[in-house]
ROBAZA-47752 format. One record per atom (N, C-alpha, C): x, y, z; residue in one letter. Coordinates in steps of 0.02 Angstrom, whole numbers, padded with zeros to 5 digits, always signed. Layout:
N
XYZA/...
This chain:
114
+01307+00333+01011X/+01297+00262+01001X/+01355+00233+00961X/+01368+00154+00972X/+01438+00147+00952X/+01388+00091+00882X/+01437+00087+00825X/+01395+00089+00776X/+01427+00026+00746X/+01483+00009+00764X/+01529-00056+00752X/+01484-00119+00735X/+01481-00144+00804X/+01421-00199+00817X/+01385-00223+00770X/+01321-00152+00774X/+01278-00149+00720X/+01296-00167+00658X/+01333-00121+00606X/+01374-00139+00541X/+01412-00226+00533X/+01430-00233+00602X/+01455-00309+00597X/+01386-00355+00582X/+01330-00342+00626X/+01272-00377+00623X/+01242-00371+00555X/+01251-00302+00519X/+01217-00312+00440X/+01271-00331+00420X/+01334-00345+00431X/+01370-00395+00359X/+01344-00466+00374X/+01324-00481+00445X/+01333-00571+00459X/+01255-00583+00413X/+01194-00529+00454X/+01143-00565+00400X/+01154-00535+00317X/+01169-00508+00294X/+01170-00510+00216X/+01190-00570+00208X/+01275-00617+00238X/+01314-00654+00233X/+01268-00735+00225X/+01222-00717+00271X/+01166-00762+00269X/+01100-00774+00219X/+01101-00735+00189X/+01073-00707+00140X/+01117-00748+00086X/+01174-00746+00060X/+01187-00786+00020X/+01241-00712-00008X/+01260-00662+00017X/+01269-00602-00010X/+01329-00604-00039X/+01366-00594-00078X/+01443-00585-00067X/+01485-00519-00073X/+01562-00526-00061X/+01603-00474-00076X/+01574-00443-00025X/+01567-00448+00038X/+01537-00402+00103X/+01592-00372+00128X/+01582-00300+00130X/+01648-00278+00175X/+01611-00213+00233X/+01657-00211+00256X/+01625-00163+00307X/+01686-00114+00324X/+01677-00042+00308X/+01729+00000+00292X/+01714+00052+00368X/+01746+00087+00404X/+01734+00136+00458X/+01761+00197+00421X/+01723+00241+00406X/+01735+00307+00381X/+01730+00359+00408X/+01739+00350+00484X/+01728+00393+00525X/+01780+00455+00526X/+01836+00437+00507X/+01903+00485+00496X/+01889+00520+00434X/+01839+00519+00371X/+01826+00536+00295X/+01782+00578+00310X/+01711+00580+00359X/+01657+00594+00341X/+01624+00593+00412X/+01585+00660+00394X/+01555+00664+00479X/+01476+00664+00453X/+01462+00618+00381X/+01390+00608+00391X/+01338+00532+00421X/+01420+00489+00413X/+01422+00429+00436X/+01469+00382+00483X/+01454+00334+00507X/+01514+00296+00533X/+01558+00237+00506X/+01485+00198+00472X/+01542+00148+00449X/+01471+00134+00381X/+01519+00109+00316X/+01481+00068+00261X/+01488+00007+00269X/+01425-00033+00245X/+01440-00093+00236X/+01415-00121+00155X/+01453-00136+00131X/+01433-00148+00042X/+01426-00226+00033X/+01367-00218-00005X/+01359-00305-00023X/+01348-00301-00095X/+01356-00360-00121X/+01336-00400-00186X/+01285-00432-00200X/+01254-00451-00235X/+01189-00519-00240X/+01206-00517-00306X/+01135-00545-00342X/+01144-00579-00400X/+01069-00557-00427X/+01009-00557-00391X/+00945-00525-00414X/+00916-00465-00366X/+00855-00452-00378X/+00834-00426-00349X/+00784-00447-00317X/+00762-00512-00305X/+00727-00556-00245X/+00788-00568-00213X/+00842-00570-00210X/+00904-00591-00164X/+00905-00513-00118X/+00927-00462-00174X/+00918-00368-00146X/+00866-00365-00101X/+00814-00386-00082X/+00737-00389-00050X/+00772-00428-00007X/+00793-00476+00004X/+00797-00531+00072X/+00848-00504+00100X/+00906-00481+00073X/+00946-00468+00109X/+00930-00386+00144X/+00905-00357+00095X/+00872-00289+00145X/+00840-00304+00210X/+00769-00368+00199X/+00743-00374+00270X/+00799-00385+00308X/+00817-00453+00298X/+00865-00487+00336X/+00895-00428+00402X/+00935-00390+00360X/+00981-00334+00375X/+00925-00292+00426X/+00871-00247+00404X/+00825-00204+00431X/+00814-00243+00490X/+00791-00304+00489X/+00752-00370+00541X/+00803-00345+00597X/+00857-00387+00595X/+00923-00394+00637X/+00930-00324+00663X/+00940-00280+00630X/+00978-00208+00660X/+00895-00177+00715X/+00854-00178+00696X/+00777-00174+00720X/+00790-00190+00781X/+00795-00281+00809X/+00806-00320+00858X/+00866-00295+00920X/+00912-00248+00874X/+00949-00227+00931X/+00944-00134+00935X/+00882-00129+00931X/+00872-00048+00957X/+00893-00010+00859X/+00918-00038+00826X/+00941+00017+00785X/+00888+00003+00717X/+00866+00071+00710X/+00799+00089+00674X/+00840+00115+00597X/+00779+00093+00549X/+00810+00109+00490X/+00759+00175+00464X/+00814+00234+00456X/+00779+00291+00451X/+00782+00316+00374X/+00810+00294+00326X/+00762+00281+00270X/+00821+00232+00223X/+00769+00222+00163X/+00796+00183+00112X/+00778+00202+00034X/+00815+00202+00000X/+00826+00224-00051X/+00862+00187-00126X/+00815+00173-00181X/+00821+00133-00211X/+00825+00162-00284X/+00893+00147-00315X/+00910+00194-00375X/+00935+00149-00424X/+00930+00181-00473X/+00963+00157-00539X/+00925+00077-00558X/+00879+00096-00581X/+00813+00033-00602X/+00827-00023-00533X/+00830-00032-00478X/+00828-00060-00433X/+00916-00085-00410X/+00958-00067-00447X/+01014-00114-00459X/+01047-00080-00392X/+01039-00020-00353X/+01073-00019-00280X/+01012-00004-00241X/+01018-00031-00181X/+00972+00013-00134X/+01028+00029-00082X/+00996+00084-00052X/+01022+00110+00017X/+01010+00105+00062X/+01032+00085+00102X/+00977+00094+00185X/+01028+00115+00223X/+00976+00168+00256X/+01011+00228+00307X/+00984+00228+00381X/+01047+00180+00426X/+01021+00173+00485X/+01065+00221+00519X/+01066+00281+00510X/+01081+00336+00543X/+01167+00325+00545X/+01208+00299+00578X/+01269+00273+00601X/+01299+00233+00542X/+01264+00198+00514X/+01282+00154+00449X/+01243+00154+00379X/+01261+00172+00333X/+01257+00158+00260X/+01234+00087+00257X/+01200+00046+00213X/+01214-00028+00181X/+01208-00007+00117X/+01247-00012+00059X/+01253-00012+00005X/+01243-00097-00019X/+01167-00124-00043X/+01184-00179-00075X/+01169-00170-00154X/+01208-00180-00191X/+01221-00193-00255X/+01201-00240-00310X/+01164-00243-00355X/+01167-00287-00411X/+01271-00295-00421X/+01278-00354-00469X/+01365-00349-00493X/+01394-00276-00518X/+01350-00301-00554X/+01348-00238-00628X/+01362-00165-00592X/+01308-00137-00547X/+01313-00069-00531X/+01369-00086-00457X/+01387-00123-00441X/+01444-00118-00389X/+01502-00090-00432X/+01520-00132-00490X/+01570-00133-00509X/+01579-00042-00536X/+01538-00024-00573X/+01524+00024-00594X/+01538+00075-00540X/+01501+00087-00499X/+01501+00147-00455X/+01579+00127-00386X/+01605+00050-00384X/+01654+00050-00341X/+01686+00092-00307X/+01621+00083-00246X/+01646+00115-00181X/+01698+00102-00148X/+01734+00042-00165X/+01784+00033-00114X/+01831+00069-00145X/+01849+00100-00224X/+01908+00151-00233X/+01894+00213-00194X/+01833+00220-00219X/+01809+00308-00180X/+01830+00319-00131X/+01810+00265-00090X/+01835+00279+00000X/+01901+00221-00006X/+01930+00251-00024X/+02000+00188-00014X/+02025+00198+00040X/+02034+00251+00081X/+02066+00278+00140X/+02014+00264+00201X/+01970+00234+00195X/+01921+00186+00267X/+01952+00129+00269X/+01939+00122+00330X/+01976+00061+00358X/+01925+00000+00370X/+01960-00050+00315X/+01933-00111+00320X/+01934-00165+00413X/+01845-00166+00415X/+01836-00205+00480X/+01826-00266+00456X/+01868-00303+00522X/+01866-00384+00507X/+01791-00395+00544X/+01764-00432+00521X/+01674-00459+00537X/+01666-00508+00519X/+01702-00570+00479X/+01663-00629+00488X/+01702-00674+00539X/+01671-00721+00578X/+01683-00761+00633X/+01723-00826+00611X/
């Protein structure tokens, strides 16, 4: 399954969501447990909740199932693991902190907004 698409479709709804700092990285050349991340920002955790459905809703609608999710560090990241794609959305605070985009600096940034 090609996993692009998808990852484009969870940056547009987070984006809708109100999300920011959305990027969408392909790590397919790093890592053979995934294909591509997509990392977001918010500001609460009723924002973290909407933008999760949002995201789950959308990827659901086109065949791609979310096979689990995972919520750490007093709520401030969750994970969601749709097999092909990561969503890392973030409180500020623990983005900045754990900044994934140094870790994987060598994924290649996808263009996704329209």
């Amino acid at each position: 399954m090609l996993y692009k698409k998808p990852a484009i479709l969870a940056a547009e709804a987070a984006s809708g969501k109100k999300g920011e700092g959305i990027i969408v990285l392909d790590v397919r050349k790093l890592t053979p447990f995934t294909d591509y991340f997509v990392i977001v920002t918010v500001n609460s955790q009723p924002q973290a909740q909407a933008v999760r459905e949002a995201i789950t809703d959308i990827l659901a609608d086109h065949g791609v199932e979310l096979r689990n999710r995972q919520q750490q560090l007093s709520k401030r990241w969750v994970l969601l693991d749709f097999a092909g794609i990561l969503v890392h959305v973030f409180i500020k605070e623990a983005r900045e902190f754990y900044n994934l985009e140094r870790l994987w600096s060598k994924a290649v940034k996808v263009k996704w907004e329209s």
